[in-house]
N, C-alpha and C positions, 0 to 999 in steps of 0.2 A: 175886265174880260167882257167881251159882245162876241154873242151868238146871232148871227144871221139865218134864219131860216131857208133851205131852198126856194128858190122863187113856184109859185103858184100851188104852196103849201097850205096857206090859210094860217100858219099860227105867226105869234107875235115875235117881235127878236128881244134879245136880253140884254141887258146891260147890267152886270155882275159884281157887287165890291165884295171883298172878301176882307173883313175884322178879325183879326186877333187880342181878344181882350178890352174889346170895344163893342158897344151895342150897335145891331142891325139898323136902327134910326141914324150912327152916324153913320154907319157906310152911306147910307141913302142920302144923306146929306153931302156927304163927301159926293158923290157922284153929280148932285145937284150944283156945287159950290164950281166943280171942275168944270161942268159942261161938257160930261163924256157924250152924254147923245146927241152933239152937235154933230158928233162922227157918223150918222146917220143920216144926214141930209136928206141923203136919195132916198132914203127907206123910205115905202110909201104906206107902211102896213101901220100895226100896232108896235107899241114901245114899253115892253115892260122893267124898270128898274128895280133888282134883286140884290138887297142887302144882307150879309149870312155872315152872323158873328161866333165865335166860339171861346170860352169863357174855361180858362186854363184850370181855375179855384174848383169851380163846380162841373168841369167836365162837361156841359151843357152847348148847346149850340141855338140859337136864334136865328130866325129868318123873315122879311118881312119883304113883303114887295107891292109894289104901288104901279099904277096903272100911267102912262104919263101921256 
């Protein structure tokens, strides 16, 4: 999922993976592997990639997001 900000908002746009029973380091890896923010070219802003996993066993949810 990418969130684009309106233009001349000043914040960053997203780039989002969403894990099921898998840690928020692989989303973020997956999203790395894939080259989603290639889909951004033109973006001229900041790039934030947003890994958010949730963990069935322990009802728990992780998040971790890295600056790119």
């Amino acid at each position: 999922m990418v969130m684009i900000p309106r233009r001349n908002v000043g914040k960053p746009a997203l780039v989002i993976e969403l894990k099921f029973n898998h840690s928020a380091d692989t989303a973020i890896s997956q999203i790395k592997q894939r080259n989603y923010p290639s889909k951004l070219q033109e973006y001229t802003g900041d790039i934030l990639l947003v890994g958010i996993s949730y963990d069935k066993e322990s009802k728990t949810h992780s998040c971790k997001i890295e600056k790119l």
